[in-house]
C-alpha angles and dihedrals in degrees: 000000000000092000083047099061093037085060097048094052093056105056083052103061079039091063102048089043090064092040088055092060086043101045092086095069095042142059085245112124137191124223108259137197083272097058117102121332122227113263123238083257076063112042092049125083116202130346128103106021122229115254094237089051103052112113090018127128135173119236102177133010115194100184122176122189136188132177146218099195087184095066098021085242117153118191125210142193112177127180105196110198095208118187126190144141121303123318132328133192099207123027136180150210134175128249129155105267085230091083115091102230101228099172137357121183130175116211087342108312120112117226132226128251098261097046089075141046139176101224099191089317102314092111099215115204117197113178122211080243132030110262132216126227135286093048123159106225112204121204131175112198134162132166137108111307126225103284111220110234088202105011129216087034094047114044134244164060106332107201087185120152127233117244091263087056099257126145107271113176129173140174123221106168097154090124097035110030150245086283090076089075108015142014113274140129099266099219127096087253078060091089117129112221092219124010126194118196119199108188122175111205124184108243122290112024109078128220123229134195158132131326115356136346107234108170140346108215119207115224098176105255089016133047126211118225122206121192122168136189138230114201132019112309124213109240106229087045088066103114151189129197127173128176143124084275134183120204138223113196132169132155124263113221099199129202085240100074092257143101139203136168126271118208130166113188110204141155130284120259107045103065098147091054089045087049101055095045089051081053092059090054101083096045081043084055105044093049095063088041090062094032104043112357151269110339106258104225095053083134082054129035154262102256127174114173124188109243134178088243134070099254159279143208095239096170115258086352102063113190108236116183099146092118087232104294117162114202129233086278088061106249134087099275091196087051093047092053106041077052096053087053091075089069096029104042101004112049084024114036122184112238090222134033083238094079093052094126081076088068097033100025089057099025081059094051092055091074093053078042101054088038091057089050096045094046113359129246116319077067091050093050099046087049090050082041094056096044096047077072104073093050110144104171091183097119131033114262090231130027112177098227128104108267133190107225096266096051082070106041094039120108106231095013102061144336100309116169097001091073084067093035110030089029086060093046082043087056093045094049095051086048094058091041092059110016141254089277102046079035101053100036090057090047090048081053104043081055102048119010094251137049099232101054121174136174100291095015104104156006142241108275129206104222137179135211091254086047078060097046094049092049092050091053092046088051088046104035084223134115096236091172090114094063090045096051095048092045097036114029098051135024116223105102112236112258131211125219123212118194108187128185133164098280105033155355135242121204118189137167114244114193127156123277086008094283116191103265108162094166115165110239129206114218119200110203113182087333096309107121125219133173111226112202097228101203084123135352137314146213134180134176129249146149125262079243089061116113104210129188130182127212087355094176097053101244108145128063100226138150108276117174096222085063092030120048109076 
């Protein structure tokens, strides 16, 4: 199966490589940058779900790619193994209509013109009878994908060229979805639960993706790539990256009693610096596996690959385009953080794009965090202090409604940064509230189903924000639904007021429309320290000498003018 389709991709790479030397003395065009443009059905990830989609999962994606760089042309060929509830007559999947539909069969059989159709890139399959699930859905597919104009941030296929003027493609579809480069159902639920890729290269560039890498064909001038994952993959997180590379590889004892291989693909001629980021990588390692937990691919591997573009948190394969840059703490924050998504996005997935401060807001945490652990707390502060900074509180962190990607990263439309930024002060406050062992026990659970993971022990989960409230109660053995309702559901910060006369001071919570906010509050007086229970006002007495701080070591995420008016 696999020969066959090695062989079929290359001819036809074969074949538009040859129209293309032909296509100057003929009326034969290729599609250019200025062909077809993808639709909004397109451009948006998540949100409503088609009609012909609901109840459906995908077991197994075997996916095969080739490429004309000449003409940005990728050409696909994609088996989906869908399973659902009893028998359909008509189906769907989701790939870019600016793809030409050469072939679809179902189980096998090919279908005729007329039994499928790409309505605006929602790929509708009727079947001249209905089918049962499970049922393998074949499609054959080329054209010019959708070019990014500011990858990572805009989505798609990057034909970009290494400094020495070799081919250098990447992928990046967070915002848009997994449906701008193959067939998929474009929606979290979308995972496969295993994924072979299957990407012919012509010698000597090298492909790199997700999972394992099981064999490298030789075709004589090409070679074939198979990777292959081992767990559910997010979808957006499917990738492909394709340059001349060079590899740095080396083998992580864990903590934990495993050990998997590390490998960072990067690009020749700057072998020292590739060298120093792939050292960070192992004190980068042990550091989530005391904080949060064994690291969730070890069947897999650690992979970093170089890209033309910032960055992305493509599972086992992440996406590193920071031009090794360590920050003022002293380690690659872009690094850091991709990294941080294989727990927050990868092993735990949000089941709908609205929760999407559970993959950023943590993600984002893990950087103060690793500061604080890699130089103690002066470190941890400066970097919350930093990212207080960027605080928008326009939008509400969560919704609860069912949102497309953009509607969430958006500025004006939804949350936008403050689901990184917020999300992480969110995260320190609620640490401080309930302390590092309630704290990191419901995050343990929120990753893996269980506080005491080990390798084995468990799979990748698909959580929501109320999955995380609910574990935080049960860790506590509190109801903290006050201090989510007030961080999460809407967006103005609470504010503490502070009356203050000769004799005495008066702290209160302000939150709009009077929500309940009984946050505990410590009180510096002259450097003696006291915790105020805040359920309703109070005063103490000082004299007008008295030096008085409140929350003097930072621990509550709160509106301060110096932060808020802008």
């Amino acid at each position: 199966m696999v020969n066959t389709r090695i062989k079929q991709l290359t001819a036809i790479a074969l074949a538009v490589s040859i129209a293309t030397l032909s296509a100057c003395g003929s009326n034969q065009t290729l599609q250019t940058s200025s062909g077809p443009e993808s639709t909004p059905y397109s451009l948006k990830s998540g949100g409503d779900v088609a009609e012909l989609q609901q109840g459906l999962s995908v077991k197994h994606a075997d996916l095969s790619f080739a490429f004309d760089f000449s003409n940005k042309v990728l050409m696909g060929n994609a088996t989906l193994t869908l399973e659902g509830q009893g028998s359909r007559e008509a189906f769907s999947v989701d790939l870019d209509s600016v793809f030409t539909i050469e072939s679809v069969a179902v189980n096998g059989d090919f279908l005729a013109d007329t039994q499928y159709r790409n309505l605006g890139g929602e790929l509708q399959i009727t079947p001249v009878s209905a089918v049962s699930f499970p049922l393998t859905v074949t499609i054959v597919y080329k054209g010019q994908p959708r070019i990014p104009v500011r990858a990572p941030w805009d989505g798609g296929v990057m034909w970009e060229k290494t400094p020495e003027g070799e081919n250098w493609l990447a992928t990046a579809v967070q915002g848009e979805g997994c449906d701008l480069f193959w067939p998929c159902i474009d929606q979290p639920f979308g995972e496969p639960a295993q994924t072979d890729l299957h990407i012919t290269v012509a010698k000597p560039l090298v492909a790199a993706s997700n999972g394992v890498l099981v064999n490298v064909a030789d075709n004589g001038d090409t070679r074939t790539y198979h990777w292959q994952t081992r767990s559910a993959h997010n979808t957006y997180g499917i990738a492909l990256n394709i340059a001349p590379y060079e590899k740095l590889e080396t083998t992580y004892n864990s903590i934990y009693g495993n050990s998997y291989p590390v490998v960072y693909y990067h690009l020749p001629g700057k072998e020292q610096q590739a060298k120093v980021l792939f050292d960070e990588i192992p004190t980068m390692l042990t550091f989530f596996e005391r904080m949060i937990g064994p690291y969730p691919f070890g069947n897999e591997k650690v992979g970093v690959v170089q890209t033309p573009h910032l960055g992305m948190e493509h599972q086992t394969i992440n996406a590193y385009g920071n031009e090794y840059k360590k920050d003022e703490f002293g380690f690659d924050w872009l690094l850091q953080h991709e990294f941080a998504h294989e727990y927050f996005g990868n092993q735990v997935t949000n089941d709908n794009w609205d929760h999407m401060w559970i993959h950023e807001g943590l993600g984002s945490y893990m950087q103060p965090l690793f500061a604080q652990y890699l130089s103690g707390d002066v470190a941890y502060k400066t970097y919350l202090n930093n990212q207080r900074k960027g605080l928008i509180n326009t939008h509400p962190i969560v919704s609860n409604k069912l949102l497309e990607v953009e509607q969430v990263y958006e500025r004006g439309v939804g949350p936008a940064l403050d689901i990184y930024y917020k999300g992480s002060w969110i995260i320190h406050t609620l640490r401080n509230l309930i302390g590092d062992e309630a704290f990191f026990s419901s995050v343990r659970e929120l990753v893996y189903g269980t506080d005491s993971p080990q390798p084995g022990n468990f799979s990748t989960l698909y959580r929501n924000t109320q999955d995380f409230i609910d574990i935080v109660n049960k860790r506590t053995g509190q109801n903290l639904d006050w201090f989510f309702n007030v961080y999460l559901y809407q967006p103005a910060l609470p504010e503490l007021t502070e009356t203050r006369t000769q004799d005495s001071v008066t702290f209160a919570w302000k939150t709009p429309g009077d929500m309940a906010f009984p946050m505990p509050l410590e009180v510096s007086v002259n450097g003696k320290l006291q915790t105020l229970d805040l359920t309703s006002p109070v005063t103490l007495s000082i004299s007008p000498f008295d030096v008085v701080i409140a929350d003097p070591n930072s621990r509550i995420l709160r509106y301060e003018a110096r932060y808020d008016n802008k």
